[in-house]
C-alpha positions, 0 to 999 in steps of 0.5 A, a space after each residue: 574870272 575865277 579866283 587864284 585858288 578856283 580848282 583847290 577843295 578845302 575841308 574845313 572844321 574850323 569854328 569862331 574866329 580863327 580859322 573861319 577868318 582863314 577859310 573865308 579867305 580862301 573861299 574868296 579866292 575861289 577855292 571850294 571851302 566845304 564848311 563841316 559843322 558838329 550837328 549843334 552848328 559852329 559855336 559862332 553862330 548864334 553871336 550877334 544880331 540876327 534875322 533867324 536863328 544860328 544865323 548871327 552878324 558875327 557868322 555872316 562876317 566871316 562864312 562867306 564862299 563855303 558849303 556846310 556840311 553838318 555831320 556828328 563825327 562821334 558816328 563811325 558812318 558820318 566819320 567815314 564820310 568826313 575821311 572820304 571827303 578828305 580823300 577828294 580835298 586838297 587841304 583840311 584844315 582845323 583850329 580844335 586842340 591837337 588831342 581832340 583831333 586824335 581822339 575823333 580820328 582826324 589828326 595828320 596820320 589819320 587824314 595822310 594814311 588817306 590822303 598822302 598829297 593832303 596840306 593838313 593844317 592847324 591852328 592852336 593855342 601853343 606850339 604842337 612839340 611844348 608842354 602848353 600843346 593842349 592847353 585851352 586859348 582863345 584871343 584874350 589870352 593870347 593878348 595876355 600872354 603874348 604881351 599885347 594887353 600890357 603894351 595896350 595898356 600903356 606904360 606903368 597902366 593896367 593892361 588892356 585888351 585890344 577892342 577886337 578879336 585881333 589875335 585870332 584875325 592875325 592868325 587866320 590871316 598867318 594860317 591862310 597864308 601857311 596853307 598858301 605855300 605849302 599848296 605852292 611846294 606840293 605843286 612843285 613836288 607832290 608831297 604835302 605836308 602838315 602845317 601848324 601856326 601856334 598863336 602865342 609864338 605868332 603873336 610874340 613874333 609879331 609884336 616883337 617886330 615894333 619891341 624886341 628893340 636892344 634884344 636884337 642886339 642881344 643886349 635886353 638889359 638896355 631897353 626892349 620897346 620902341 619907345 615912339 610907340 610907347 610915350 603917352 603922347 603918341 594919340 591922334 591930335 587934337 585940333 580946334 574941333 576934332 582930331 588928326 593923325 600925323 606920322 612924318 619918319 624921315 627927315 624930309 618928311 620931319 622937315 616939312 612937318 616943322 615947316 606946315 607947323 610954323 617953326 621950320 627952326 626945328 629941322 635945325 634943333 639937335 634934338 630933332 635934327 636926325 630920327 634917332 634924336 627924333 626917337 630919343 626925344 620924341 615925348 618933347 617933339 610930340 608936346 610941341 606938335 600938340 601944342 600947334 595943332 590946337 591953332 587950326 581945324 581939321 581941314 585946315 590942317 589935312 590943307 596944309 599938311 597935304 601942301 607940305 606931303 606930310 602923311 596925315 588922316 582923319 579919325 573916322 569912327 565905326 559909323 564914319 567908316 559906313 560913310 567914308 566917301 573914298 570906301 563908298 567911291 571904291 565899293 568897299 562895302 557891297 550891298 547883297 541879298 542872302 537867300 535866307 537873311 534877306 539884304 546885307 552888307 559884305 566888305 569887298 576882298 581887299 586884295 587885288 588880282 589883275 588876272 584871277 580876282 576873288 569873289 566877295 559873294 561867290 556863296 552867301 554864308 550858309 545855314 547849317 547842314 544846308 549842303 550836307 545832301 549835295 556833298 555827301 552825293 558828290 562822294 558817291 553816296 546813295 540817297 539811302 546811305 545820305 539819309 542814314 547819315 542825315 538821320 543820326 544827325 538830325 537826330 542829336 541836334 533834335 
């Protein structure tokens, strides 16, 4: 069946991260995501290993369930078809700096003037009204400005960066789901509407929801930072031969975690009879589980914590998650075969929809301009007008 979105066209002139992570996610719930590319390809393509050129693993990951169309829109022909394949779209989308949409002649006015009923959406560094709205950003300065890096690093540490491009993920996923609901208002009154997602106002949100702690109370000078997340002992632990996680919140969950560990007096102990003396002493609780989960293996533990409904899990690393029998029993990963890369392996859509479900491999990622022909035909154009406007585009990446 088709997905929730089949019927909805996305112009899409996303490239990296960001905005590629939230058009494939579109396009897996059956959305047509026309991917428009510069004549050079998107700037992720060559990331990664791959079998041909500008076809990279990093591409193939988050391309999936979208056509590309590879135009130079510095050209007025190929720049009138990109406004003319706007005039067909229900949503255009892009993750470029706010001045260089206007200086290509595709920012929201341009775009409305053509289309009024138009989601146009955009994400950016900094919020579009500030004095950073044309700042240049990508993920690891938005973990460093949003507080994400020195948080990673640990208190009194020097800051990290989360291993993965966590940032732009968070905000692909933020902007997808904008673009959700300003289809879900034009439906109901005709009207669209820009929509834009800042990422260091959305990472700030976002990681404040753990630490703005005292500051919802607006009194900051008390303490900002759940101090549970923040003590060093909060790691998976350590076992007589591997590692476990455990996370007991409530008092029942905290009582049978005392009561698997041997020393169900706990329950009883000032200290960690309530969460909030839980949290107030958590470096303390945490030694003495530690401590206790030295005396047992893995399994042993995973036994027993089960026994007493306490919410634990493995440590699986990269290549464990490839061989994790629960991920391999539900076919999270889903052998496919692309046209030209020949045999990969695609992540199935987490999300479930009991009456319009997605399709994780409707399209295979594209090569670039690979459906510039076909789409550019769709508009009315003749096979001349195509070919003049594929000429000027072969002819710069050339």
């Amino acid at each position: 069946m088709p997905g929730p979105l089949a019927g909805i066209r996305v112009v899409d002139l996303t490239s990296a991260v960001l905005g590629p992570v939230a058009t494939q996610n579109l396009g897996d719930m059956g959305a047509d995501v026309i991917k428009v590319e510069p004549p050079e390809g998107d700037s992720i393509r060559p990331l990664g290993p791959s079998r041909h050129p500008g076809m990279g693993a990093y591409f193939l990951n988050i391309n999936r369930n979208k056509r590309s169309v590879a135009l130079d829109l510095k050209r007025p022909a190929a720049h009138e078809a990109l406004l003319k394949l706007a005039e067909t779209a229900d949503v255009f989308v892009h993750n470029m700096r706010l001045g260089a949409a206007e200086r290509l002649g595709i920012d929201y006015p341009a775009v409305a003037a053509r289309n009024p009923r138009i989601v146009y959406a955009a994400a950016t560094g900094f919020r579009k009204d500030g004095v950073h709205r044309d700042r240049p950003s990508f993920d690891d300065v938005i973990q460093g400005e949003s507080g994400l890096a020195a948080l990673n690093g640990g208190v009194g540490r020097e800051p990290r960066y989360v291993p993965m491009a966590v940032c732009d993920k968070i905000c692909g996923y933020v902007l997808a789901s904008a673009i959700g609901m300003a289809l879900y208002h034009r439906e109901r009154t005709g009207k669209g509407q820009e929509v834009h997602v800042p990422m260091l106002e959305t990472m700030v949100a976002f990681n404040l929801i753990d630490h703005l702690w005292h500051g919802v109370l607006a009194e900051p000078e008390k303490g900002l930072g759940y101090p549970r997340m923040l003590t060093p002992h909060r790691r998976p632990f350590p076992t007589k031969d591997g590692h476990i996680c455990i996370l007991a919140t409530t008092d029942i969950q905290s009582r049978h975690l005392f009561e698997a560990l041997d020393c169900a007096e706990l329950a009883d102990d000032e200290r960690f009879s309530t969460l909030a003396q839980r949290i107030e002493n958590i470096g303390e609780l945490y030694e003495i589980i530690t401590e206790r989960m030295r005396r047992r293996t893995t399994a042993e533990w995973r036994e027993r914590l089960d026994m007493f409904d306490v919410p634990n899990g493995v440590v699986t690393d990269l290549e464990g998650l490839l061989a994790d029998p629960y991920l391999a029993k539900t076919g999270f990963f889903e052998p496919v075969e692309h046209p030209s890369e020949g045999k990969m392996l695609t992540p199935a859509i987490p999300v479930m929809f009991s009456g319009t479900p997605g399709n994780s491999f409707r399209l295979p990622p594209p090569r670039l301009g690979e459906h510039t022909r076909a789409v550019l035909s769709e508009l009315g154009y003749s096979d001349a007008e195509v070919d003049r406007i594929m000429v000027q585009t072969s002819a710069i990446r050339d």
